[in-house]
C-alpha positions, 0 to 999 in steps of 0.5 A: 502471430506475435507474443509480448515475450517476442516483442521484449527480445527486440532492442529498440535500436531495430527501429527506423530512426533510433541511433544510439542517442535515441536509444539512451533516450528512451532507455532513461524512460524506462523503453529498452525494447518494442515490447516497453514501447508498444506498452508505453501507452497514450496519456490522453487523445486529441480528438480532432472531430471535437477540439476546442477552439481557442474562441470558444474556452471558458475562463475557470476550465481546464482545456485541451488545445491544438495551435501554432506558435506565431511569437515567442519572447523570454523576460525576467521578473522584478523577482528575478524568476524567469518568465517565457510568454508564448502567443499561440493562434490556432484559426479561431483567436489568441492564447497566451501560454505563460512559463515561470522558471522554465527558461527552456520553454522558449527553445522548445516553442519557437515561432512555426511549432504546432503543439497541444497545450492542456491546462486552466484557462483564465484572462490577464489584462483582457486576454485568454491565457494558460499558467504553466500548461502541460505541452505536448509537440505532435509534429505535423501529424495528421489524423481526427484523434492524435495520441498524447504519448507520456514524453521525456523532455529530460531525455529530448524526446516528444510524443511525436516521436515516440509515437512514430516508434510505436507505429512502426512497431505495431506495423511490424508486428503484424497480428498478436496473439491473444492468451484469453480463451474465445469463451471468456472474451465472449463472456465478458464482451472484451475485444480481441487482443491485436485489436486493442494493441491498434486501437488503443494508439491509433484509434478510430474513434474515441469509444475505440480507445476505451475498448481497447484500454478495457482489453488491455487493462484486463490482460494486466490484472489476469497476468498479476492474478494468473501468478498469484492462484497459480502460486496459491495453488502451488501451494496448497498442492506440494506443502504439508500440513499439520491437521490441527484438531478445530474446536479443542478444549484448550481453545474452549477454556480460553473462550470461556476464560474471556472477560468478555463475549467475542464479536460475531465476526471475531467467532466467524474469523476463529471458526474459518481459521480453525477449519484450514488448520484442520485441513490437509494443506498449510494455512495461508490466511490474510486477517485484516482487522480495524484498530480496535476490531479485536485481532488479538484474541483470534491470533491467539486461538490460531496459536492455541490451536497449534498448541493443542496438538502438542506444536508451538506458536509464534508471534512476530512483530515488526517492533521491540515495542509491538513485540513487548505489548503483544507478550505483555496482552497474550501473557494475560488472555492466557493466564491460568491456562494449563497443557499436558506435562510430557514430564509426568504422566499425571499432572498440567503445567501452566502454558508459557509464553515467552519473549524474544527481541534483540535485548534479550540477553545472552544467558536468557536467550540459550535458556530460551533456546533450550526451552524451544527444542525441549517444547516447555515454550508453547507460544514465543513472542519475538521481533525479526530475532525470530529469524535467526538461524539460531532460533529452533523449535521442537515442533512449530504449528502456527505463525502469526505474523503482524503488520504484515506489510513490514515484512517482505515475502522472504522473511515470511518464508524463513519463518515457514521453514522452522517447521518440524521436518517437512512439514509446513506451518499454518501462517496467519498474516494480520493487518491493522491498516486496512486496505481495500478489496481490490488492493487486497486481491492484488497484494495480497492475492496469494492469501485467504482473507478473513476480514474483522468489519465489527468493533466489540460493543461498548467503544465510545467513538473517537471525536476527531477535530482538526485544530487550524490555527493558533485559537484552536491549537490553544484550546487542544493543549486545554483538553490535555490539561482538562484530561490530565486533571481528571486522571487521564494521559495523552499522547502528542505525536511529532514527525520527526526526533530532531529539527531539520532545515530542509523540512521544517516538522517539529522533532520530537525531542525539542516539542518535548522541551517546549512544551514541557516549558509552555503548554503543558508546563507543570504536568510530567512530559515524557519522551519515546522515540525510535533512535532512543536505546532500547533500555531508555525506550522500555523506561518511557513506556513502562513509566507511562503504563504505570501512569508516572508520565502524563503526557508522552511526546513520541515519533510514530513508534507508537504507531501500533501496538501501544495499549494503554487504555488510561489514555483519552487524548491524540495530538498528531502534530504537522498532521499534512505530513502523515498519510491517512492510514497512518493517521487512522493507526495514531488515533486507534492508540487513544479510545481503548478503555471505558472514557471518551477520547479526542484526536487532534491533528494540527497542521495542514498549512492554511486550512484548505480542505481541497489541497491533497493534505485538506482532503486527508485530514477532513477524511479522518474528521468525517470517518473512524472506519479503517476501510471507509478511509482506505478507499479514501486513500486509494483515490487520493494516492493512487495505487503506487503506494500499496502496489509498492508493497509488492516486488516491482517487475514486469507485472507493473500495472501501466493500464490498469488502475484499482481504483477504477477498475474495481469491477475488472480486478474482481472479474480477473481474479475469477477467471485466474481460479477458472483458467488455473484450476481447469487448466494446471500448470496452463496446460493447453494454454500455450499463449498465456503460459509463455506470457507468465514464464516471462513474467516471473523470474527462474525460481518463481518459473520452476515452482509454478511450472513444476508440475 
């Protein structure tokens, strides 16, 4: 029997055929051993049982076509592009196959090759022809379904080729072993492992193949799920808590001090939070909330928690700017709230929340670093200065870490280790940028996850709208205008600080200028960008809280955290060049008080809606809801984004996508729990504990096997 780690200590060069040139070939694409190559999986089938015929496409629809080259001529243009046309006949009739600027094709495609050409089918002058099509070079290989292996035409190498390779491999190989127990396979009605190894390339039928991809999709997201409980189980099992009392007077008196009531779903997210502090094991909870959704206030109770117990808190944000507006909003929430003096026996003193970023000064911050260890800081607010060696605390209870997408795991542990002796603190992850279930049990699979799904009552809608050409760009710059007229401000958001040749976005800086001269002259327009010093971005600010700046021109550094409830309007200019979730975040700045407010998003080139930038942008006009339009942005990017957020590694999904294997990703993450719990440190389970020993590197290897 043969195991996947077996198979990635095989060099490629074993193979019948691959010298040392072929060897650099493949390595360029990623394939240095058999286990990289047998997982290079087939991008679509011929299917020779059911190929069209070139007599029978129809002109407007994509097609797949299997044909041989009978003349191949190369040309330039009036405009001086290259042209290369290609004739093909495959027995039934002619397609022209027609390359602009890839003169190559013509050495590719001489006269006698066979080839599979996939693209749009369309007439010029008569007859059926392809623009560009996708070329794929079988060879002379027989079969009723040929697999279409991704190629490397960089590297000179064709799906012929690779699949030769493959099935040499797969020859050699022999049986597989198969890491999933009998029961779950029967439970779930998935086919054997070696079966799908051999099916998923060489497959008998095209049902075939889709078993075989179902298998081996599900065999991915069990190794990624597999790590993720086993590290969630890890820790649960070896870290120290502290069993923080739920439900004190402190959190209550904050409760009750609330100018407003909590949202059904904000008093579930305190309840559930309150209930793991209690517990025995350190907290390791994923908050996600919509902009808007109230995160705050239930961050706040989680520190409020710890600080009732005689512990401290801490908050860190990704930005000054975040980190400035969380001490300024905490600072609020907590005004007049007291805690026992350790001073005297007999009297309170007021809560502290104190601020720590890289301008703090050098004597405020030993004052503060005093302040920490003697305990009289209950709640420290700060940026990654946090993570200084230099910052200790008496006794910290409870870390809140938002955005937490900005950080990577290590900053998150450092922050852990702070803790008193050892014993771990609660850690509370918050995001504003909502993802997707499936996403979330894969990023962030590690984690508990409470999701805030309500807004608080009385927020007025945001009217979105995006303004496509220069009539309706002019009447945006009247709604700010109207709206500062009435008291109001607005924001006006460009992708860049200065203008670049090679992206022509408008630069924050040279906006300001030109509006303040245009647009919007006579109104006070002010600017807040990332590369501004840290006093100059303070000023801009603080002047537009204080209602001194009508309308501010910023760089995304607005992006989250910016409060500032006076303002009414978004402009989000070259909005093509923003992605949805940062889109949704820009508007979430506008809409925070009691008077209605408007984004608009300029841009997006000549207003097609169905180009990747239209199909963003009429997302945001359709829906203000955060999770509706991460699903939106799964199916239009991909995964890679989100996945990117994690280590890239040998858990990579090749197979498996989380937008079309909701239910598979779901299924996986039950029978990770099913396998791990029955079966810890995957005693028993020899198979699939040798796959995951090779999946994660030494240290990961020591603290998941430890036991």
């Amino acid at each position: 029997m043969t195991s996947l780690p077996h198979l990635a200590d095989i060099g490629v060069e074993r193979l019948n055929g691959v010298g040392s040139k072929n060897q650099d070939a493949l390595a360029s694409m990623g394939i240095e051993n058999v286990l990289d190559l047998v997982t290079h999986y087939p991008r679509r089938y011929l299917d020779r049982t059911s190929q069209a015929a070139i007599a029978d496409l129809v002109d407007g629809q994509e097609a797949m076509v299997l044909a041989t080259v009978r003349k191949t001529a190369g040309r330039r243009t009036r405009q001086g592009r290259s042209l290369v046309e290609i004739d093909l006949f495959d027995g039934s009739s002619y397609l022209r196959a027609t390359f602009f600027n890839q003169p190559w094709r013509a050495k590719q495609l001489p006269e006698g090759t066979q080839a599979i050409l996939f693209g749009k089918v369309d007439r010029f002058r008569g007859r059926r022809q392809m623009t560009n099509p996708v070329v794929d070079l079988v060879g002379d290989r027989t079969g009723r379904i040929i697999p279409v292996y991704p190629q490397s035409e960089k590297a000179g190498l064709m799906t012929w080729q690779i699949g030769g390779w493959v099935a040499e491999s797969l020859r050699r190989a022999q049986r597989f072993d198969d890491p999933l127990p009998q029961e779950w396979r029967d439970r779930l009605d998935l086919v054997g492992r070696d079966w799908a190894m051999h099916q998923i390339h060489e497959p008998d039928s095209i049902a075939a193949s889709k078993k075989a991809r179902q298998r081996l999709a599900f065999d991915e997201l069990l190794r990624l799920q597999v790590i993720l409980v086993m590290r969630k189980r890890a820790v649960e099992q070896d870290a120290v808590g502290i069993r923080h009392q739920a439900d004190g007077p402190l959190v209550g008196r904050f409760r009750d001090g609330l100018p407003f009531a909590l949202t059904a779903a904000q008093a579930a997210a305190i309840a559930e939070i309150a209930t793991d502090m209690s517990g025995p094991h350190p907290m390791h909870r994923l908050l996600q909330g919509d902009v808007g959704s109230g995160k705050t206030v239930v961050a706040v109770a989680a520190l409020l928690t710890a600080v009732e117990g005689g512990h401290q808190g801490a908050l860190m944000a990704p930005t000054e700017v975040l980190a400035e507006q969380h001490h300024a909003a905490v600072s609020s929430l907590l005004s007049g709230l007291t805690v026992p003096s350790e001073q005297t026996l007999l009297s309170d003193r007021p809560l502290r929340v104190a601020l720590l970023t890289n301008r703090t000064g050098a004597a405020e911050r030993a004052r503060l670093q005093a302040a920490l260890i003697d305990g009289t800081v209950d709640i420290l607010i700060g940026t990654h200065a946090l993570l200084t060696e230099k910052v200790a605390f008496r006794s910290l209870g409870c870390v809140v870490i938002d955005e937490q997408h900005r950080f990577g795991v290590e900053q998150r542990a450092t922050l852990r280790e702070k803790g008193p002796g050892l014993v771990v603190p609660d850690v509370l992850v918050m995001t504003a940028t909502p993802i997707p279930r499936t996403a979330a049990m894969t990023v962030y699979g590690d984690l508990d996850t409470t999701i805030l799904g309500e807004m608080p009552p009385g927020r007025i809608p945001i009217t979105t709208k995006w303004a496509r050409g220069p009539l309706e760009e002019a009447s945006v710059w009247d709604r700010v205008r109207s709206e500062v007229e009435a008291g109001r401000q607005a924001y006006v958001v460009c992708p860049l600080i200065e203008e670049s040749e090679r992206v022509q976005a408008r630069s924050a800086s040279e906006e300001r200028d030109r509006l303040a001269n245009a647009e919007l002259s006579g109104l006070r327009v002010g600017l807040l960008h990332g590369q501004m010093p840290a006093k100059e971005k303070e000023a801009a600010m603080d002047s537009f809280r204080a209602r001194d700046t009508d309308v501010l021109v910023a760089t995304t550094v607005i992006e989250v955290g910016v409060d500032v409830p006076n303002a009414t309007v978004m402009v989000v200019e070259d909005a093509d060049r923003f992605g949805i979730a940062q889109l949704h975040q820009l508007r979430g700045r506008v809409g925070r008080g009691e008077h209605r407010s408007w984004c608009y998003l300029l841009g997006g080139g000549d207003g097609d809606g169905d180009t990747d930038a239209g199909q963003r942008l009429g997302a945001l006009v359709r829906s203000t809801d955060g999770f509706e339009l991460a699903e939106v942005d799964l199916e239009l990017r991909g995964e890679g984004t989100i996945l990117g957020t994690r280590q890239k590694g040998a858990t990579d999904l090749k197979l498996a996508s989380l937008r079309r294997d909701k239910e598979l990703v779901a299924t996986a993450r039950e029978v990770a729990f099913d396998l791990v719990d029955r079966h810890p440190g995957l005693v028993g389970l020899p198979d699939l504990a040798q796959e995951i020993r090779y999946l994660v590197d030494e240290d990961d290897r020591d603290f998941l096997f430890k036991s």
